[in-house]
N, C-alpha and C positions, 0 to 999 in steps of 0.2 A: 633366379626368378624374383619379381616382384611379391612382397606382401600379398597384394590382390590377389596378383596372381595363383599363390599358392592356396588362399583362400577357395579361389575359385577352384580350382583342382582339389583341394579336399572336400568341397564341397560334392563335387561331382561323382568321386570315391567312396563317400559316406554312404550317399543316398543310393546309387545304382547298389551297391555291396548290400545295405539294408534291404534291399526288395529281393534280392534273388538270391540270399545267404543259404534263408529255409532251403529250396528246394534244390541249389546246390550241397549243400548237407545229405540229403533226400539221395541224389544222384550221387555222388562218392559212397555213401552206404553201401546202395543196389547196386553201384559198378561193381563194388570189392569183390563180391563172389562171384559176379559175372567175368573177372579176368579169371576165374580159376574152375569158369562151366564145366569143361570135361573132365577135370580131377575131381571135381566135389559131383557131377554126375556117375562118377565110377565108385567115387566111395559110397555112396546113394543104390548103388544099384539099379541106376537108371540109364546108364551107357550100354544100347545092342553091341553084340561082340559077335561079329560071324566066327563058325566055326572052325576050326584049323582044318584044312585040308592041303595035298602037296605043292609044292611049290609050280606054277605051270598049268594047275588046271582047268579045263577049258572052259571059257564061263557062257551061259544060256545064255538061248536067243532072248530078249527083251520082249517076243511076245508071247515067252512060255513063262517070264518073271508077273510080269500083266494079270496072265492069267489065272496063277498060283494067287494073287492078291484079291483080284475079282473072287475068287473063289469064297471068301470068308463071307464077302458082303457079295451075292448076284442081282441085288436089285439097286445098288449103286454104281456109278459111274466113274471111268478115270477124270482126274482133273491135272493131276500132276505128278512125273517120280527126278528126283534126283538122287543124286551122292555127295558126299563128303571129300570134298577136294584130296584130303589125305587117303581115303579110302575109296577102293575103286571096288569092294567086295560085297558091299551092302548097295541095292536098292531101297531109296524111300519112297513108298509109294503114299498118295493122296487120292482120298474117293470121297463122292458125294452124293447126294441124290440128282442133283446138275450138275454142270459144268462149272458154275459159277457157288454152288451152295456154300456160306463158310462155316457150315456146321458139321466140319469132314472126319474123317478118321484117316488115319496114319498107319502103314503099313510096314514094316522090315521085312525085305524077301532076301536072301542068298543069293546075288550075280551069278557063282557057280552054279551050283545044282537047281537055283530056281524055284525052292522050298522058301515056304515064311517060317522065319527066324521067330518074327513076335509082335503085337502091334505096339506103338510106341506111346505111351502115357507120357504127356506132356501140360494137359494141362490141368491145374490146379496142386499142380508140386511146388513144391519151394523155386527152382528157377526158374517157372514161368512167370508166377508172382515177384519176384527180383527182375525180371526182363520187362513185366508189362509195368512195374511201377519206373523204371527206367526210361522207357521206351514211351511211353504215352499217359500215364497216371492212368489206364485202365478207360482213356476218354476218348480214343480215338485218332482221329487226324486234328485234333484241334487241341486234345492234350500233348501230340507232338511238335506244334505250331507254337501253344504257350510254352513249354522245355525249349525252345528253341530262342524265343526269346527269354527265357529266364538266362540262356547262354548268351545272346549279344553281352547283355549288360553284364556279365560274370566275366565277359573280355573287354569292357570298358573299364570293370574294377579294375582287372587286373592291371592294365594298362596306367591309367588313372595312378593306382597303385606306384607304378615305376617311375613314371613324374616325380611321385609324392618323397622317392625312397634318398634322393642326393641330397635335399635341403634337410629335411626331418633327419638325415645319419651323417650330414658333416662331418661333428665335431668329434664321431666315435670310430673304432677300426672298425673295418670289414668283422663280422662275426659274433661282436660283442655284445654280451647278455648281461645288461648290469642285477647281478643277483644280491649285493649287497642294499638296494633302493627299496621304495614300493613296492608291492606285487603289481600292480599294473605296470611300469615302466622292463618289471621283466618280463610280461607279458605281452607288451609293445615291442620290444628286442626280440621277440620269439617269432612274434609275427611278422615283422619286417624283415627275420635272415630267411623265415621256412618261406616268405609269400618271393625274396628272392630265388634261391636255391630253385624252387619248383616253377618258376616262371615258366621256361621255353616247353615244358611239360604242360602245364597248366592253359597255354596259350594254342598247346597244341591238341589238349583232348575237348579243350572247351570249342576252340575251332571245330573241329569233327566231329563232334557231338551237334553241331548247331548245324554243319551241313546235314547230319543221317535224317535230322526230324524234316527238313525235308523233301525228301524219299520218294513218298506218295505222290506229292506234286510233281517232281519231277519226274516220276515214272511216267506217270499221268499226260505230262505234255509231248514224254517218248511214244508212248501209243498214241495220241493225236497227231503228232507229227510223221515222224521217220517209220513207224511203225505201219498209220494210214497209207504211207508209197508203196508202201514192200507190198500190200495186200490192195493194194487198188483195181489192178486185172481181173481179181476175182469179185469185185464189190457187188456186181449187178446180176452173175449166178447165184443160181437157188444151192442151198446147202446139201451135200453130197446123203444121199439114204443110207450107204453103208461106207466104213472107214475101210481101209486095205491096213496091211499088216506093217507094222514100227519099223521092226527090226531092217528092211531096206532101207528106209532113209535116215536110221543114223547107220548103213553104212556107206551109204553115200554123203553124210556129213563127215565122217573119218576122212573119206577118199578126196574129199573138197580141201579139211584141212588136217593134213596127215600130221602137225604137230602138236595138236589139239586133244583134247578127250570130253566126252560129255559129260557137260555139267546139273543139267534138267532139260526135262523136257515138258511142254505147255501139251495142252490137246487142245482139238480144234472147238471151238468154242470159248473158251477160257482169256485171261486178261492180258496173255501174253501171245496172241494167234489169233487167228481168224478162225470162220463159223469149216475153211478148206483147208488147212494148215497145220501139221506138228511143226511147234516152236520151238528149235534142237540149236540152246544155249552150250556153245563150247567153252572151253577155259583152256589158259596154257599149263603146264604141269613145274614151273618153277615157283619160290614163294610167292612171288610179286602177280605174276602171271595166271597164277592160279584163280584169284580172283576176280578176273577180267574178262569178261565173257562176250562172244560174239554170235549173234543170233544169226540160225539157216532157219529158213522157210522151207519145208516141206509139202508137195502137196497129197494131201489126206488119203487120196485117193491114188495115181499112182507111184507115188514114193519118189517125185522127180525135184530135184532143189530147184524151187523158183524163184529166192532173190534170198543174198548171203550179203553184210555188212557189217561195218564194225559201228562199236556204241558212240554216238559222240560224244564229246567232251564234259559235258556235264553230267551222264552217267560215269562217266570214266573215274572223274572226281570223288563221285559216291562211291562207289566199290574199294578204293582206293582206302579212302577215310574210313570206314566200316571196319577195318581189322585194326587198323592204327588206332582206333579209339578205346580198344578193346586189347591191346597188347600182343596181337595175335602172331606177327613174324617173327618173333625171333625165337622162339621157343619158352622151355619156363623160367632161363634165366630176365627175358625179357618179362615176363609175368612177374616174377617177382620186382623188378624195379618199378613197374607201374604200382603195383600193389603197396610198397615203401612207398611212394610217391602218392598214390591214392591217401595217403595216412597221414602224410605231412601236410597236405590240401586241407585235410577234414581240422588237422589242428589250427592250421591259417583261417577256414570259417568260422571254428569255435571261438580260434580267442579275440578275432576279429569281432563276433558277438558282446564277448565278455568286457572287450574295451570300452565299448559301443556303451555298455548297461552301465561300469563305472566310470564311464565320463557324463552322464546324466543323473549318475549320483554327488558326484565331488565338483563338479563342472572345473576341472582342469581340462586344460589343451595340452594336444600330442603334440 
């Protein structure tokens, strides 16, 4: 490359890097114990654990689960229950005084026996505050618009970055930290092996990270869109006076896709269904698959599937990226390499800082 050129590429490195260091700083922080939710939930004591019972045994109908949950709160309403892809033993159940209220409580009932296990405290513990400063700064859909773009530019550095890495490491091997020089030139060689090393990582949690924030919007245009078809026949009925019972039409969601298991289920009213419809989200039962859900329509009333589809490609994408940003397939050997790799990022933002300070103190160039 050109002089200019290079010019222009650190230029462009400096400045994107400088704006969105902070809040990438910010986000490697709050990720670090979010790859390690469920362990540091269990040491916490904040992981439900259903009870042991035999191997085989036969789990409740879903509207004696319902009503075991109802029972705590009877003047609230269902709005939502799922499970945990890995666990098929716990019901979570969601109620509210509406359909739509998001001022809910959270429930754990027993699959099997269809007892509540315990309600689930979640917010205002330590990881829900690591997930909302993660997730939105506490702002919203517009705190995960800006994190979203704080990520473009965090894959422009990076990028930027790798341009910058062939002319500025010439004349040095691969690897090399000159620790006999300045403290900045070994801090410059720190930054340039870890900002390599963790590239195709870095490239790829800040990718997925910038697809999750946004989520909303995309969900958003799945219910204006493909969602408004599936529920069009019933658009112009008045909404049903009373619901008929769950437990037939998720098993007529089983019977529709026998390779499938439920993943959540919406109630009628709610953001995932219509004012006629339980919204019976399937998933496959392999890692990859598990996460991939395919919405049946049920209608409210008599339990009959009236329109089943798969998610298009743009949700697909999301769900997709959602574990992968999070370390989530491969078990904790994969947690821990995100976690190393979380750690070597935060030292690339640091000393990327620190370069940054003493080169406006000494005004040497890198």
């Amino acid at each position: 490359m050109t002089p200019t050129t290079v010019r222009r590429w650190a230029w462009i490195h400096k400045w994107t890097s400088l704006v969105c260091t902070i809040f990438m700083l910010l986000l490697c922080l709050t990720g670090l114990p979010l790859i390690f939710h469920h362990e540091i939930g269990e040491l916490l004591g904040n992981e439900i654990v259903a009870p042991e019972m035999a191997p085989g045994t036969p789990r409740a109908s879903v509207d004696t689960v319902i009503a075991a949950g109802l029972a705590m709160y009877p003047d609230l309403v269902m709005q939502y229950m799922s499970q945990e892809a890995g666990d098929d033993k716990i019901w979570h159940l969601t109620v509210g005084k509406t359909r739509l209220d998001p001022d809910f409580k959270s429930i754990a009932v027993d699959a099997r026996s269809g007892k509540v296990i315990q309600e689930n405290k979640f917010e205002g513990t330590f990881m829900n505050i690591m997930l909302r400063l993660h997730a939105d700064l506490f702002a919203g859909l517009w705190g995960m618009l800006f994190l979203g773009f704080m990520g473009l530019l965090f894959l422009v550095a990076t990028v930027s970055g790798v341009v910058l890495y062939a002319p500025f490491m010439r004349k040095l091997q691969f690897g090399t930290v000159r620790r006999e020089r300045a403290s900045r030139l070994k801090w410059l060689d720190m930054h340039n092996l870890l900002g390599i090393v963790t590239l195709v990582w870095a490239l790829v949690v800040g990718a997925t990270g910038m697809i999750n924030t946004w989520a909303d919007l995309l969900l958003k245009y799945w219910q204006n869109d493909q969602l408004a078809e599936m529920i069009a026949p019933y658009r112009a009925l008045p909404a049903p006076a009373a619901l008929g019972l769950l437990q037939p039409g998720v098993d007529a969601s089983l019977k529709l896709e026998p390779g499938m298991q439920v993943g959540f289920i919406a109630w009628p009213g709610t953001a995932f269904s219509s004012p006629h419809h339980y919204g019976i989200f399937m998933h496959g039962k392999e890692a990859l698959t598990s996460r991939l859900y395919k919405p049946v329509l049920v209608d409210a009333v008599t339990s009959r599937v009236t329109d089943s589809r798969d998610l298009p490609w743009y949700l697909t994408g999301l769900l997709i990226s959602q574990p992968l940003h999070f370390g989530d397939y491969g078990g904790i050997w994969m947690q821990l390499w995100w976690a190393l790799l979380d750690i070597a990022t935060i030292v690339v933002l640091g000393s990327g800082l620190y370069l940054w300070r003493k080169r406006g103190r000494t005004g040497s160039v890198s």
